[in-house]
C-alpha positions as CSV (number, residue, x, y, z in Angstrom):
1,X,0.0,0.0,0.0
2,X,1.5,3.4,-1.1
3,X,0.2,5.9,1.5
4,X,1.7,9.6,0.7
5,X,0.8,12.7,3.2
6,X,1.1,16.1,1.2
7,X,-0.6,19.8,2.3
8,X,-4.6,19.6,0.8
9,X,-6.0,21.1,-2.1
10,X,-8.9,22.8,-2.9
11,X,-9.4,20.4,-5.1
12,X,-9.8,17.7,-2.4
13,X,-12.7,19.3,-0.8
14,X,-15.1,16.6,-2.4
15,X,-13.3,13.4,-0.9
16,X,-12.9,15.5,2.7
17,X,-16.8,15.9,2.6
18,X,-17.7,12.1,1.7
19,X,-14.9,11.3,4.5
20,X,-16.2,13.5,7.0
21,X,-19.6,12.2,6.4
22,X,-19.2,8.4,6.4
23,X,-16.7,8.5,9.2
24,X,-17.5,11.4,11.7
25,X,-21.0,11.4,10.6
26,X,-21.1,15.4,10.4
27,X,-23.1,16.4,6.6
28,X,-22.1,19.6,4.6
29,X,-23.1,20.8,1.4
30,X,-20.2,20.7,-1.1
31,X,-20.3,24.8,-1.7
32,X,-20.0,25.5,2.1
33,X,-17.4,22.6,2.4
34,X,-15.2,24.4,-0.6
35,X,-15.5,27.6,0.9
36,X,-14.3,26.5,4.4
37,X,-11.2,24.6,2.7
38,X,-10.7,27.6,0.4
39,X,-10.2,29.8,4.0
40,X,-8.1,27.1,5.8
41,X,-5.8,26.5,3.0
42,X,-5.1,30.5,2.3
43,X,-4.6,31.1,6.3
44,X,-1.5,31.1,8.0
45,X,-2.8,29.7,11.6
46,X,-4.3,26.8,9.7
47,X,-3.3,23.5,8.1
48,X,-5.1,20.4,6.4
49,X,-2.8,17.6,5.8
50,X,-4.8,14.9,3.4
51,X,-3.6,10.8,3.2
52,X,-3.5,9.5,-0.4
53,X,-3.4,5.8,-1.1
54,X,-2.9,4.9,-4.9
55,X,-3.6,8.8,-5.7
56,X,-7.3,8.4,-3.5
57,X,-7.9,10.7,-0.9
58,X,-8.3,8.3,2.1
59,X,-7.9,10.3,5.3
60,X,-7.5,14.5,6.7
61,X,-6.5,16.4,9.4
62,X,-7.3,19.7,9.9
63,X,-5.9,22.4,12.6
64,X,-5.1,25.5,13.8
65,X,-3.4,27.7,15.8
66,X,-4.6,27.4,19.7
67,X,-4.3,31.3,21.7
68,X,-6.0,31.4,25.4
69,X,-4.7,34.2,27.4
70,X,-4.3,31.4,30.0
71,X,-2.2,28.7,28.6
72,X,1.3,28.5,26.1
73,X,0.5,28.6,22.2
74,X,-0.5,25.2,21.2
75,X,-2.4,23.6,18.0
76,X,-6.4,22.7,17.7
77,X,-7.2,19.3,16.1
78,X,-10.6,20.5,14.5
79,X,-11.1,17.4,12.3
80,X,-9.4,14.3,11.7
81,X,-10.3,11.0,10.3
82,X,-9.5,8.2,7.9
83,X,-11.9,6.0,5.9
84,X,-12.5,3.0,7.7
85,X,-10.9,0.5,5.2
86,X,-7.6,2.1,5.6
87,X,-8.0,2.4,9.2
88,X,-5.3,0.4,11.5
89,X,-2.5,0.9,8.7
90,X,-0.5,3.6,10.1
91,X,-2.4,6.3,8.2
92,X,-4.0,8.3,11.2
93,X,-0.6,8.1,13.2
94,X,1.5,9.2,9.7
95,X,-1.5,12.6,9.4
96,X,-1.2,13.3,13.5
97,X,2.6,13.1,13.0
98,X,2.2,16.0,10.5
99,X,0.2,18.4,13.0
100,X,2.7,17.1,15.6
101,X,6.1,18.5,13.2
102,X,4.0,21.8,12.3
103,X,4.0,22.3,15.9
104,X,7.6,21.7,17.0
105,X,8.0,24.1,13.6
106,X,6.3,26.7,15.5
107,X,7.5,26.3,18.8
108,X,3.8,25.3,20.0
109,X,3.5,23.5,23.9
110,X,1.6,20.8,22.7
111,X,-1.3,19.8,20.1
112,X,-4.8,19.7,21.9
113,X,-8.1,17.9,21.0
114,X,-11.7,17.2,22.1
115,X,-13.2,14.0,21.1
116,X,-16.7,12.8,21.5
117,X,-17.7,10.3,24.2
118,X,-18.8,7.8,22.1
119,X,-15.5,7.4,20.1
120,X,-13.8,5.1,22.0
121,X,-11.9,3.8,19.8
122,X,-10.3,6.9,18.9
123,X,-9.4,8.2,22.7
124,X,-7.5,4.7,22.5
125,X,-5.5,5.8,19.6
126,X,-4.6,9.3,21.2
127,X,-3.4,7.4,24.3
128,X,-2.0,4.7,22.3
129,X,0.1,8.1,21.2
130,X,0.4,10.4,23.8
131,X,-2.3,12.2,24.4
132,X,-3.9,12.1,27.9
133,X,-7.7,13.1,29.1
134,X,-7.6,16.0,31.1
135,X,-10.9,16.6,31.6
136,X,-14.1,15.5,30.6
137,X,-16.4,18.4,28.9
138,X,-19.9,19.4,27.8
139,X,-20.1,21.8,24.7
140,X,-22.7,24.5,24.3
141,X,-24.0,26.1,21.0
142,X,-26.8,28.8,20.6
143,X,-27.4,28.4,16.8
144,X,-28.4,32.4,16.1
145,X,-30.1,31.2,12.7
């Protein structure tokens, strides 16, 4: 299997939709998905790092720049995942590995994350690597439309 991790394209927006939506379960329509991408790929506190098996788009990361007055400079994990039949091949830990290098780059503390509760299998893969719970959260949203 030839797996190759490169910065993403605009032009991978399609792939990072069907991705996000078979494997996170989040739906978006293409337009607003190629906007977003457009906007993370032209910024400077962002990255997307994309997997490619055989030239196939098979799994993303996407992150950012972390400032709290209250804590060093780290990185955000905003979305990550990896179609499931190239899952357990070293593909998630090669994309993490990226963030991880962009943010020794930078001088960053660390790389943070929030996962869901249900996705057990993936707080097993950031311990497996690392990463340790802190705390356990609930998030809020007032939608305003």
């Amino acid at each position: 299997m030839n797996i190759q991790i490169r910065e993403g394209f605009i032009s991978d927006y399609h792939a990072i939709g069907q991705i996000t939506q078979y494997e996170l379960g989040y739906t978006c329509g293409e337009e607003l998905l190629k906007i977003k991408l457009q906007a993370a790929l032209s910024s400077e506190r962002e990255k997307v790092f994309v997997a490619l098996c055989d030239e196939k788009v098979v799994g993303y990361i996407h992150a950012e720049n972390y400032e709290v007055l209250y804590y060093p400079s780290m990185k955000n994990l905003l979305g990550f995942a990896v179609l499931r039949d190239y899952q357990r091949k070293g593909i998630g830990t090669r994309l993490l590995n990226e963030v991880e290098q962009w943010a020794k780059e930078t001088g960053a503390y660390g790389v943070r994350l929030n996962s869901g509760k249900i996705r057990r299998d993936a707080h097993a893969f950031y311990r497996l690597r690392g990463y340790d719970s802190e705390k356990e959260q609930i998030r809020f949203i007032k939608k305003l439309q």
